[in-house]
N, C-alpha and C positions, 0 to 999 in steps of 0.2 A: 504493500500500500504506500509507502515511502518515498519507493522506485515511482510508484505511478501519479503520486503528486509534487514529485519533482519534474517527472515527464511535463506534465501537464502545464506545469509553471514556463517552462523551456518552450513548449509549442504555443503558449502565447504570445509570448516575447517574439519566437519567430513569424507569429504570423499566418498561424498553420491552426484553425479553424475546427479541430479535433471533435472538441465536445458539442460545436453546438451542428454540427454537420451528420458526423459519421461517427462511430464507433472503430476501436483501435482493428479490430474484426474487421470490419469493413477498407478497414487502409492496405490490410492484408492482403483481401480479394483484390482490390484495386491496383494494386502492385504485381501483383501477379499477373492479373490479364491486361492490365495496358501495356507490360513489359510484352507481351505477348504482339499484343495490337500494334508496338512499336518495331517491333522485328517486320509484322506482317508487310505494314505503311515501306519501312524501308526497302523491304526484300521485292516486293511486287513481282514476284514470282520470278524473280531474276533481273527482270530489266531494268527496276531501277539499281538495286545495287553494284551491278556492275555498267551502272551509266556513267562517264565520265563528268556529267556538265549537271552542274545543279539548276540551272536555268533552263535547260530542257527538262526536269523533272517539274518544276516549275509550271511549265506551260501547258505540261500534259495533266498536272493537278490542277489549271485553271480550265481547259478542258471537261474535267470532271465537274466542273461545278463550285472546285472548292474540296475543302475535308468535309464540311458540313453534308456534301453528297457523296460522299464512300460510305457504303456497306462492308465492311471487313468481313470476307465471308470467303468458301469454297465457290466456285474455283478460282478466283482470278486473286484471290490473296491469302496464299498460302502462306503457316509460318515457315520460317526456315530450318535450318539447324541447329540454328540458336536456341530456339524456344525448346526442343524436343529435347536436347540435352541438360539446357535448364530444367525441365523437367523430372530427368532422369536425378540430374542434382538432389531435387525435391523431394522425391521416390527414397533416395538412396538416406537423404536425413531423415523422413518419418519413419523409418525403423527403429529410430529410439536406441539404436545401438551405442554405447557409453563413443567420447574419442578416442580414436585409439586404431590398429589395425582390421578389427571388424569392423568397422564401421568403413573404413577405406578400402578393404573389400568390396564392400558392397555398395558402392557409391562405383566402383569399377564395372563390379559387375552390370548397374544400372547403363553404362556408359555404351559397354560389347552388347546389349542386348537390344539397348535404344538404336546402334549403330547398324546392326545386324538386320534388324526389323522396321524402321520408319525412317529412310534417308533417303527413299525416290523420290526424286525433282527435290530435293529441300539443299542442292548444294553445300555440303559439307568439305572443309577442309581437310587438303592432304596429309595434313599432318595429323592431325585429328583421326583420320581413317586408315595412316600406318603405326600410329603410337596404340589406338583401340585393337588394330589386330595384331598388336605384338602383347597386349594383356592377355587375350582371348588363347596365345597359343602356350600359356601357361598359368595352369587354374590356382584361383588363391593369391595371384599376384596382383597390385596395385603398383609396382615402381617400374621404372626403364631409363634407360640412360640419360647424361647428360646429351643436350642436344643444340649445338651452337647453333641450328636453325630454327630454334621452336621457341622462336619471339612474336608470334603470331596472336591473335586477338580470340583462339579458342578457347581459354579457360576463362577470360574474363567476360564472356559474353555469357555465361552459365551458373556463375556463382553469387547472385544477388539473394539469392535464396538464403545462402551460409550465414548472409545478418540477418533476417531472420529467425532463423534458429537461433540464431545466438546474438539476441540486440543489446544486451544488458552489460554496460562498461565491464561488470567483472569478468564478463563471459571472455573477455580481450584475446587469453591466451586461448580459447576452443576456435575461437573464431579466425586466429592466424592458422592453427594447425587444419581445419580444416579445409580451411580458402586455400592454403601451400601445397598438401597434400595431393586433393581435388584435380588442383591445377597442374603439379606437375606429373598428372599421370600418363598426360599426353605434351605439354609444355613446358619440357622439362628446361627451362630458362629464365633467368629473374625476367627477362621483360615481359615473357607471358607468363610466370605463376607470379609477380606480384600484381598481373592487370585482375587475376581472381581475386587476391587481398583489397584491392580496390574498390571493385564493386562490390565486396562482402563488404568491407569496412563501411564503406560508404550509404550503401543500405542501413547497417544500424545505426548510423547517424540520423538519417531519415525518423528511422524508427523514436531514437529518443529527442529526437527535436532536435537537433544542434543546428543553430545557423546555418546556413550552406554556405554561407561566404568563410565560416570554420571547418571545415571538411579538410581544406588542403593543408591545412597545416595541421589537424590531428594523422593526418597519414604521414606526414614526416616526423613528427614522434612516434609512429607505427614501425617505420621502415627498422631502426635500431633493434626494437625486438622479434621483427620477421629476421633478419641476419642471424640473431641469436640463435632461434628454433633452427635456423638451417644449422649453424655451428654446432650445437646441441646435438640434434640427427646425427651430423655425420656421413652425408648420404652424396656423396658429389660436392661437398661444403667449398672446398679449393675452390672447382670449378665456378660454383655460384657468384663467389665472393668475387671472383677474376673479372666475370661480368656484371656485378652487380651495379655501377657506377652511369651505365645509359641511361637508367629507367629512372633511379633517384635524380641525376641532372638534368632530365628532359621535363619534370615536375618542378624540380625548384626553378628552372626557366622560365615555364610557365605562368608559377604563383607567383615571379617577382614582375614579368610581363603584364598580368592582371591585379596587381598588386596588393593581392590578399597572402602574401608568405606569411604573415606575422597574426594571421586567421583575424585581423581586430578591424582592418579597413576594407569597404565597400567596391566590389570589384569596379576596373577600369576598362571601358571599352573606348575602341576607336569608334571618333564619329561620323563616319559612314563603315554601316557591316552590314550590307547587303547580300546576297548571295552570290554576285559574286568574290565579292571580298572575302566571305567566309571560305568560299571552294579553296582559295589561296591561302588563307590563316593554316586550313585546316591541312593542304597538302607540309606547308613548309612545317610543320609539327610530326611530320610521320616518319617512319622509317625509309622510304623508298617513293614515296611522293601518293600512295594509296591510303588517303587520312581516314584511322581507326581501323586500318587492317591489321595495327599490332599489340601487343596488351596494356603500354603504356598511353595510347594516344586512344585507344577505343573510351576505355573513360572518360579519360582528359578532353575530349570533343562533346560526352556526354555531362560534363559538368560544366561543361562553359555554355551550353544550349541552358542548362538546368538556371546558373547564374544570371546567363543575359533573358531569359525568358521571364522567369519566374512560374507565377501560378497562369500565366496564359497559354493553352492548352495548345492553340493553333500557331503561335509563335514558336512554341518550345519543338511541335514539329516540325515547321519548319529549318528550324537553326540543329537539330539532332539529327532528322530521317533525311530530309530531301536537300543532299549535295553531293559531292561527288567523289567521294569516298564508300568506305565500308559501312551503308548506309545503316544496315538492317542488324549490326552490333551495335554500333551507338545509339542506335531504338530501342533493342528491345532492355540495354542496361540503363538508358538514363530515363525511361519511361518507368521503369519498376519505381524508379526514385521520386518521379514526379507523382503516379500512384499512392506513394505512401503519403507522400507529404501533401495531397489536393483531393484525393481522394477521385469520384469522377466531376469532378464541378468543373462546370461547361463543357463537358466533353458528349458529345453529340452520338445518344446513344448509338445509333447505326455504328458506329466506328468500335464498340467493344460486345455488344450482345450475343453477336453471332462469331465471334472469331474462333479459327480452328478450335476442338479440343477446351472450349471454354468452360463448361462441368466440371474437368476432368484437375484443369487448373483450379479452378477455385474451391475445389477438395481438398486440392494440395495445400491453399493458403490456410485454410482452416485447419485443417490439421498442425502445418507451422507454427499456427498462433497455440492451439493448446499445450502444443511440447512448449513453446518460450513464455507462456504466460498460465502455469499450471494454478495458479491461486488466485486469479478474475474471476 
């Protein structure tokens, strides 16, 4: 009760409309299936996420009418990869298995099974689908090599769930082990097992209210004890450490660029960030000029949409899903976030009632909330 009226205190201050709107149950669902809605919007069965030009997504949403006329539905807006494995994510926590190696078992196992059975037309990465089938060909396992190429944007697009499960400050240390874990079971690289600490982390930020303009700098006092746990393990530690230094400086770039390092001032944007200004922002931030195809910069575009948006539903899409990057990662992670913290206000039911697997999702958020909130 403590915990929940300090939350409470905190979602005022931010601005985040908890009690007199929706219940914390309901922020759940809502994070769930708009992270979901957010993969859909970006993925558009392929062709927008892998469209190069945000301004022709642009034109083919003015086309439609607008968001306000999308129906998120079968066939023409399928989720991707993302959602199915988030899911799998989701699966693999409501087992209720303590941390620890069963339970990353079986968050594996979720992984070979989801990978195995629902990835026609959903575009999944290659990495993704030779790290899954190098689990599969030895049972009981969750780990695999270091992997100097596996700085890729597939653990972080899946693990918003992990805060979640574990929203509660103390939770801190469950919630590295299994965002790290998780992530490097296919990612075996800080740049993509700390973009799953990311969006775990950053999820239970959501969850207990913190500012969003303080996010980035509780992840930098995060990063010191994800190093730990790697150091700790033992498990490739050299290697991690050797690379660890892209993902933490491409953040602190970032938070001094937007000028909230120090979590206390009100982010800074340039003024004009139109789209295409953003296609440019978001390519010179990436690895290889594909903005959010890797596990540092998939967040990092999802939080800066979450920042310059705010609670405006059709902005935040805009500036997240529709550019010209790895659209349908940076939807479906910074929409979980905007979920929790908005719940669905103003979001034009067509756009989440029908979307794939949407039952099936907000089972899973239900379920999340009673393992993380056993005494509501």
């Amino acid at each position: 009760m403590i915990w929940k009226l300090i939350l409470i205190k905190k979602l005022i201050t931010a601005g985040v409309y908890i009690l007199t709107r929706d219940t914390m149950l309901d922020r759940y669902k809502a994070g769930m299936v708009l992270s979901a809605v957010g993969d859909a919007l970006g993925y558009k069965n392929g062709e927008w996420e892998f469209c190069n030009s945000g301004k022709t997504i642009h034109k083919k949403l003015d086309e439609f009418g607008g968001l306000h006329k999308i129906t998120v539905s079968l066939p023409n807006w399928r989720i991707s990869d993302d959602t199915v494995l988030h899911i799998a994510t989701a699966e693999g926590l409501v087992s209720n298995k303590p941390v620890g190696k069963d339970l990353f078992v079986c968050i594996a196992d979720k992984y070979i099974k989801t990978c195995n059975n629902d990835m026609g037309g959903r575009a999944p990465g290659a990495t993704t689908i030779n790290s899954v089938g190098a689990l599969s060909r030895e049972p009981g396992a969750y780990t695999i090599p270091f992997n100097h190429r596996g700085g890729g944007c597939g653990a972080a697009m899946r693990s918003m769930c992990i805060g979640l499960r574990y929203p509660r400050p103390e939770q801190l240390d469950d919630l590295i082990a299994v965002s790290v874990e998780s992530g490097r079971m296919t990612h075996h690289h800080p740049t993509g097992f700390l973009g799953s600490l990311v969006s775990s982390l950053f999820t239970a930020y959501a969850v207990q209210g913190k500012p969003v303009n303080e996010w980035g700098n509780g992840l930098m006092k995060c990063l010191p004890k994800a190093l730990n746990y790697i150091e700790t393990e033992e498990r490739h530690a050299a290697d991690c450490k050797a690379n660890w230094s892209y993902f933490e400086d491409s953040w602190k770039e970032y938070l001094k660029l937007r000028k909230i390092y120090d979590g206390k001032s009100e982010p800074q944007f340039p003024e004009t960030f139109g789209i295409k200004e953003r296609d440019a922002f978001y390519s010179s931030i990436s690895w290889d000029g594909w903005g959010g195809a890797s596990g540092h910069d998939a967040p990092m575009i999802a939080y800066d949409a979450l920042l310059g948006a705010r609670d405006d539903w059709c902005k935040f899409c805009s500036h997240a899903m529709f550019h010209c990057g790895d659209s349908d990662s940076t939807g479906v992670i910074g929409a979980c976030w905007w979920g929790i913290l908005y719940g669905y206000q103003d979001v034009p039911e067509c756009n989440y009632k029908n979307v794939e697997y949407h039952d099936r999702i907000e089972k899973l958020a239900e379920q999340l909330y009673e393992l993380s909130h056993p005494s509501d």
